[in-house]
C-alpha positions in Angstrom: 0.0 0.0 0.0 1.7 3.6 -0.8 1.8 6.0 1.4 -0.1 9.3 1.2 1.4 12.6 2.0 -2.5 14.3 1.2 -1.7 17.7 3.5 -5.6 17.7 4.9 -5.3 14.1 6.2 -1.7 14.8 8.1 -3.2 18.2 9.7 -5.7 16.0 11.1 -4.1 13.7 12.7 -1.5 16.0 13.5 -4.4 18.1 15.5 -7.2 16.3 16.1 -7.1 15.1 19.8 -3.1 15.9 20.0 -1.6 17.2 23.5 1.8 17.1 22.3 4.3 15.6 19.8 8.0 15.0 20.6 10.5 15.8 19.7 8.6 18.1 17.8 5.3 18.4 15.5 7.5 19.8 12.6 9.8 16.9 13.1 6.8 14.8 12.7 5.4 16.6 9.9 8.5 16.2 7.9 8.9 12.6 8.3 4.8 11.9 7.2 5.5 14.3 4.1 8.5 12.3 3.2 6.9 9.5 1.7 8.0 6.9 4.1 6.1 4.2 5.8 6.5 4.5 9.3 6.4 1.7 11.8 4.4 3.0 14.9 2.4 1.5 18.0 0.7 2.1 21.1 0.8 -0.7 24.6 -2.2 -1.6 26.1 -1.6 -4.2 29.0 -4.3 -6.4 29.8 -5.1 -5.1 33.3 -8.6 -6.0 32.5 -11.1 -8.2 30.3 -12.2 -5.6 27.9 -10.6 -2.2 26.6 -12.5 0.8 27.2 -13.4 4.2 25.5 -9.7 5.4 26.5 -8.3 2.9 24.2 -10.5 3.5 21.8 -9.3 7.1 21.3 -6.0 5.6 20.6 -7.5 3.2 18.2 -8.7 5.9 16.3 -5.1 7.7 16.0 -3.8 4.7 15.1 -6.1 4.4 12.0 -5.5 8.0 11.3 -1.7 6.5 10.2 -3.1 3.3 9.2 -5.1 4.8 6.6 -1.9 6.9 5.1 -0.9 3.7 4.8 1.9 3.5 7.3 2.3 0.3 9.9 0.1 0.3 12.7 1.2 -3.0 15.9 -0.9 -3.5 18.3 1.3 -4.2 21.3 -0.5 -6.3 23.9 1.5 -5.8 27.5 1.4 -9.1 28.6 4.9 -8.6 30.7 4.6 -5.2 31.7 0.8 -6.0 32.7 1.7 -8.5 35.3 4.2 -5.7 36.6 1.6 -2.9 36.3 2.0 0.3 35.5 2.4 2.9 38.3 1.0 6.0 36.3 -1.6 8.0 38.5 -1.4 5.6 41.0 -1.5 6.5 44.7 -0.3 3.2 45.6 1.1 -0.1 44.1 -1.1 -2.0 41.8 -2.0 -5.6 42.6 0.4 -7.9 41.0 -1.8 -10.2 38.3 -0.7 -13.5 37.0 -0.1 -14.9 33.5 -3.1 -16.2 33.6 -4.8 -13.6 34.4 -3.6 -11.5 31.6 -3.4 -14.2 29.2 -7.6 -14.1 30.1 -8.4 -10.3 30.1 -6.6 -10.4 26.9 -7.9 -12.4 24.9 -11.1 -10.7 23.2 -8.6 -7.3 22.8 -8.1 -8.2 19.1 -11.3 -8.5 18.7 -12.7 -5.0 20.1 -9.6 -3.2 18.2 -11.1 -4.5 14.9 -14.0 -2.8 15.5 -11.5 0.6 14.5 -8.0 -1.1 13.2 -7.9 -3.1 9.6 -6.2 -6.2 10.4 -7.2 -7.6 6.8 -5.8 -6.7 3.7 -2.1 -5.1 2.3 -1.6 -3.1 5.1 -3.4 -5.3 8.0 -1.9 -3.6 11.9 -0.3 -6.4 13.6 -0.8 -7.8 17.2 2.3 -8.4 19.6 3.1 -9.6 23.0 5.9 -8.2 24.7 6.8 -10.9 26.9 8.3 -12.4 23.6 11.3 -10.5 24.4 11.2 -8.6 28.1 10.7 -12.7 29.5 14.1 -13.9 27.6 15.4 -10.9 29.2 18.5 -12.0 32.0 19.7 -9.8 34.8 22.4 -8.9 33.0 20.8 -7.2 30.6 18.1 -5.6 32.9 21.2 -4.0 34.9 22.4 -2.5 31.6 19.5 -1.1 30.9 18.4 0.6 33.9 22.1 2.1 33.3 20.4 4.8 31.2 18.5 6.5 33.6 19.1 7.9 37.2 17.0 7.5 39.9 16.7 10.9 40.4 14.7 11.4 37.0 12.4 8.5 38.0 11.6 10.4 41.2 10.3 13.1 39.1 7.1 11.1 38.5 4.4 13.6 40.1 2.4 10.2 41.8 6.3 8.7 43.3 6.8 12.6 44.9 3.0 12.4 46.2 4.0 9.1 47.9 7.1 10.6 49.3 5.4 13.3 50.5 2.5 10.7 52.3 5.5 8.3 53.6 3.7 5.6 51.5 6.0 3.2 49.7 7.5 3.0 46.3 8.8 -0.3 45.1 11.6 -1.6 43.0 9.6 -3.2 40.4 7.1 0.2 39.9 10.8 1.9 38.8 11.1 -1.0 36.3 8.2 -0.4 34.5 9.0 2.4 32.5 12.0 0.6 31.9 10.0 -2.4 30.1 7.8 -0.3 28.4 11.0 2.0 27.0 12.5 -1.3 25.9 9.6 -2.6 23.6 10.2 0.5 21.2 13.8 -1.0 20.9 12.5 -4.9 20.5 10.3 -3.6 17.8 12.6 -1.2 16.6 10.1 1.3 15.8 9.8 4.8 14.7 6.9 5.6 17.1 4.8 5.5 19.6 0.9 6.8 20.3 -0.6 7.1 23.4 -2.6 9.4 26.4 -1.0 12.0 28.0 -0.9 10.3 30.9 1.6 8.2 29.3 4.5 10.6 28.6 7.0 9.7 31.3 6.7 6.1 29.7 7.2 7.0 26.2 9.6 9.1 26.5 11.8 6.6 28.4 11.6 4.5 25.2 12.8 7.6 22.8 15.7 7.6 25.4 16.3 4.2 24.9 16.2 4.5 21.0 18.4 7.3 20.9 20.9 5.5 23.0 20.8 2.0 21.9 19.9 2.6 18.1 20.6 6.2 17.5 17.5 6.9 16.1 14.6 9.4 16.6 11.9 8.0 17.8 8.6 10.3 17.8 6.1 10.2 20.7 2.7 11.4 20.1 0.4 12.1 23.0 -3.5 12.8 23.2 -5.4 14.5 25.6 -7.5 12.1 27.5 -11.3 12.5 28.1 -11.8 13.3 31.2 -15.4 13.8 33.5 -16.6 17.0 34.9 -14.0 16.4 38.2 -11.1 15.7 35.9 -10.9 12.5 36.5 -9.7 10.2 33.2 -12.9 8.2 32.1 -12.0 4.9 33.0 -11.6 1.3 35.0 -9.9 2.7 38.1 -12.2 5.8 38.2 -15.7 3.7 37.8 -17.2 5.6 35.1 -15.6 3.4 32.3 -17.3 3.4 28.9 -16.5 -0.6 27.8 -15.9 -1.7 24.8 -18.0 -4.9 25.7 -20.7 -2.6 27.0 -24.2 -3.5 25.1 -25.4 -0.8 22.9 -27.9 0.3 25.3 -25.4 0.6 28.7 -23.1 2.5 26.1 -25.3 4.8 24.5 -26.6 5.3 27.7 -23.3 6.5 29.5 -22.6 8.9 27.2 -26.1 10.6 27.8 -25.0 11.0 31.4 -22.0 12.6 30.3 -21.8 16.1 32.0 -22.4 18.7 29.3 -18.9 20.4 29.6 -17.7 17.4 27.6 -19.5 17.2 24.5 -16.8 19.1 22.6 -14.3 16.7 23.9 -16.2 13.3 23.0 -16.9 14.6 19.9 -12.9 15.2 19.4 -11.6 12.2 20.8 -14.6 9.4 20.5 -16.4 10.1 17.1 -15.3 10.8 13.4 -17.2 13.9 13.4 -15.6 16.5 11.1 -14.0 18.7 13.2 -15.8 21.6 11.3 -19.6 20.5 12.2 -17.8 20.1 16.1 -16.7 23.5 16.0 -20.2 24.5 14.1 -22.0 22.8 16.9 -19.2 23.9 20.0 -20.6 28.0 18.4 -24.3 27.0 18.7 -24.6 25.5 22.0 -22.0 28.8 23.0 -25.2 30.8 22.0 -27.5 29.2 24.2 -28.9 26.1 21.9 -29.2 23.3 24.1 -27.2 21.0 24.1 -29.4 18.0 24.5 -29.6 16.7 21.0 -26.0 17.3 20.3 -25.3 14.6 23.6 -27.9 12.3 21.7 -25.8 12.7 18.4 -23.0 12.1 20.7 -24.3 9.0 22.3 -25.0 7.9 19.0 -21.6 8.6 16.9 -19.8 7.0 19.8 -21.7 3.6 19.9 -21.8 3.6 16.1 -17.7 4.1 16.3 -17.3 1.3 18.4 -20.7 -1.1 18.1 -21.5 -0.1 14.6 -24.4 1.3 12.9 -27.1 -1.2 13.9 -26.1 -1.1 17.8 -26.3 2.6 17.7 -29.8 3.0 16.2 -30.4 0.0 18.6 -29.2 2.5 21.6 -31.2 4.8 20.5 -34.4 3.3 20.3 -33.8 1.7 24.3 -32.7 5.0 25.1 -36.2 6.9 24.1 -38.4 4.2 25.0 -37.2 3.4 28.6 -35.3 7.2 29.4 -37.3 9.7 28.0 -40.5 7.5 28.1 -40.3 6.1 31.2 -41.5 2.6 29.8 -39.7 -0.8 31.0 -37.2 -2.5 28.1 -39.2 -5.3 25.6 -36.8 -7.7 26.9 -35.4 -7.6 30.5 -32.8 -10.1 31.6 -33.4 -12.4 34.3 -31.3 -13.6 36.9 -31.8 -16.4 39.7 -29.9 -15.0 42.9 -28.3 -17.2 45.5 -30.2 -15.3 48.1 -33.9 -13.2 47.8 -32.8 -9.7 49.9 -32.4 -6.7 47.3 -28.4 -6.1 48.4 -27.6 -9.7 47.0 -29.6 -9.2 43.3 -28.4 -5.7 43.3 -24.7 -7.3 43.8 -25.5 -10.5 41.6 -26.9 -8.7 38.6 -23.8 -6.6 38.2 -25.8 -3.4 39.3 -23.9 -2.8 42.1 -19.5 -3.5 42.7 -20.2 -4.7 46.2 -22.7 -4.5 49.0 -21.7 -1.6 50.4 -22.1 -0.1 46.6 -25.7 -1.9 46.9 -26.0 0.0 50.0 -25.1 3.0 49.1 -27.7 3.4 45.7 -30.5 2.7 48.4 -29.5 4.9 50.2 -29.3 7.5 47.0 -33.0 6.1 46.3 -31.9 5.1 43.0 -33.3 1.4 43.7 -36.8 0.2 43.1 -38.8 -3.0 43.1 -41.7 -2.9 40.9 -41.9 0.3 40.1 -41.7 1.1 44.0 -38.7 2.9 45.6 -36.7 0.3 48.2 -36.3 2.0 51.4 -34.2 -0.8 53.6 -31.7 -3.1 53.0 -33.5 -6.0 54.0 -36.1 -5.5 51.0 -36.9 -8.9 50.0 -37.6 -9.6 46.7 -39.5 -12.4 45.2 -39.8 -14.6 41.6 -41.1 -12.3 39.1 -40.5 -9.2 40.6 -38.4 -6.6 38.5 -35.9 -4.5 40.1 -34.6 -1.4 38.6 -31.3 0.5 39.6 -31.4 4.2 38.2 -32.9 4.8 34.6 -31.4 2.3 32.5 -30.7 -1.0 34.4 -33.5 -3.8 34.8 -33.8 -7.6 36.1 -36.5 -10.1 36.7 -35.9 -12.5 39.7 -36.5 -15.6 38.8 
């Protein structure tokens, strides 16, 4: 597949969701006008079963160079992801097993395809990087942490926070950055895509490429979509958009997006053209409401990563049961090992625990047939339908 150097579709992806571009965006410029295919990725360790809207927005950079015809690899952590990633973390993460993310990654292909080609003359291509950091001896490990000090991995905002706090900082959390620097030089790449939230890690591979191959590898970061707190959209913050999500639960979460972030999903989530974004950015800035440009939202998004019929399919659940207040056609059922409303709530996957249970009773957003639960020793019976907030349903069988 040739490459294209079409000047419309490198601004784009040049600007469209970009935070920053290193070493610079002229160096990057240059080397997409040049004709070249590039080799590029971005890591995604399989911390858990599904990827969420956060990749997604990666996914869609990465087809931005995929359809210029340059080579896109999918690089599936599964090293790194048993170490786990200490970026924005407050404390260390759980170690996970092989297993483990041999399991959560195993239906990742399968979501990216819903955005990556990996068909055809230019098909992305999926990699694992415990094919090379597992071979990797002590020996080499200690020559590689030889290229950075101690002092530059201290620098990481959430390590001086957990000075400053007296909690701990371990070995293997410096490591990381080290892995995820060294998969640039396995794959010998010319760069790398990912969030913001990222840069420390990236960068520490363009070290690494500079040093060990003398080369000039560019790092590309995003800005991330982030909720009306700040907070990135995603697993560890609880308000993660799933790539597994049903059409409904999807289209759903994004109507319950604060209005502040329209712009942004628009950006980052959807193909939008940016002109009809900034068209629709001017209109709601006059005082149009915004509502139907959240429903166009909610419906670009699931049609981005669903498809076409599980957007209008969205849709419809969303005006029937939101804005019509009527129960779903079809409501899952569910057999619970115990009757009282904290134990459905908890075994229908409406609730993370039973102090989560607890705590939408206490919110009132629980009802049983239509009727609002006011204790947590509500007992429910066969046939009964409990709700939890607008959009989630379940007849106890």
């Amino acid at each position: 597949m040739p490459v294209s150097i079409d000047n419309a579709c490198i601004n784009e992806l040049l600007t469209r969701g970009v935070e920053n571009v290193y070493p610079t965006r002229e160096f990057l410029e240059q080397e997409l006008k040049s004709g070249r295919r590039l080799t590029l990725y971005t890591g995604y360790d399989p911390t858990a079963p599904t990827l969420h809207i956060g990749h997604g927005i990666t996914l869609l950079k990465l087809r931005q160079f995929q359809e210029l015809g340059h080579k896109i690899i999918m690089l599936v952590g599964d090293f790194t992801g048993m170490i786990g990633d200490p970026t924005d973390k407050s404390a260390a993460r759980q170690k996970l097993t092989r297993e483990q993310v041999a399991d959560n990654a195993s239906f990742y292909r399968d979501q990216a395809a819903a955005i990556l080609d990996f068909t055809g003359e230019n098909a992305a291509e999926v990699r694992y990087n415990s094919h090379w950091l597992a071979e990797m001896k002590l020996t080499d490990i200690v020559e590689l942490s030889a290229h950075f000090t101690v002092q530059r991995l201290l620098e990481r905002d959430m390590f001086e926070r957990r000075m400053k706090e007296e909690k701990p900082i371990y070995l293997h959390e410096f490591l990381y950055p080290l892995m995820q620097g060294y998969d640039s030089v396995a794959m010998n790449v010319d760069g790398e895509v990912g969030g913001n939230d990222q840069t420390f890690n990236m960068l520490a591979g363009r070290t690494l490429m500079k040093d060990l191959k003398n080369k000039e590898k560019f790092v590309l970061t995003l800005k991330l979509l982030t909720d009306s707190s700040g907070k990135k959209m995603g697993k560890t913050e609880g308000n993660m958009v799933a790539l597994s999500d049903t059409p409904e639960d999807m289209f759903g979460k994004v109507m319950s997006w604060p209005d502040e972030m329209i712009g942004n999903g628009f950006e980052l989530c959807t193909r939008v053209p940016a002109a009809e974004i900034s068209a629709m950015a001017q209109a709601m800035a006059g005082g149009e409401n915004p509502r139907d440009h959240k429903l166009r939202l909610a419906y670009e998004v699931t049609k981005t990563f669903l498809g076409e019929a599980a957007a209008q399919a969205g849709q419809r659940h969303f005006a029937t049961v939101i804005q019509s207040k009527e129960k779903p056609e079809a409501i899952p059922e569910l057999k619970p090992s115990a009757y009282d409303i904290v134990t459905v709530l908890v075994e229908a996957g409406f609730a993370t625990s039973k102090t989560d249970a607890r705590r939408a009773i206490d919110q009132g957003g629980v009802k049983v047939n239509d009727g609002k639960v006011a204790g947590y020793e509500t007992a429910t019976a066969p046939g009964d339908v409990v709700q939890k907030g607008k959009r989630f349903f379940v007849k106890v069988k």
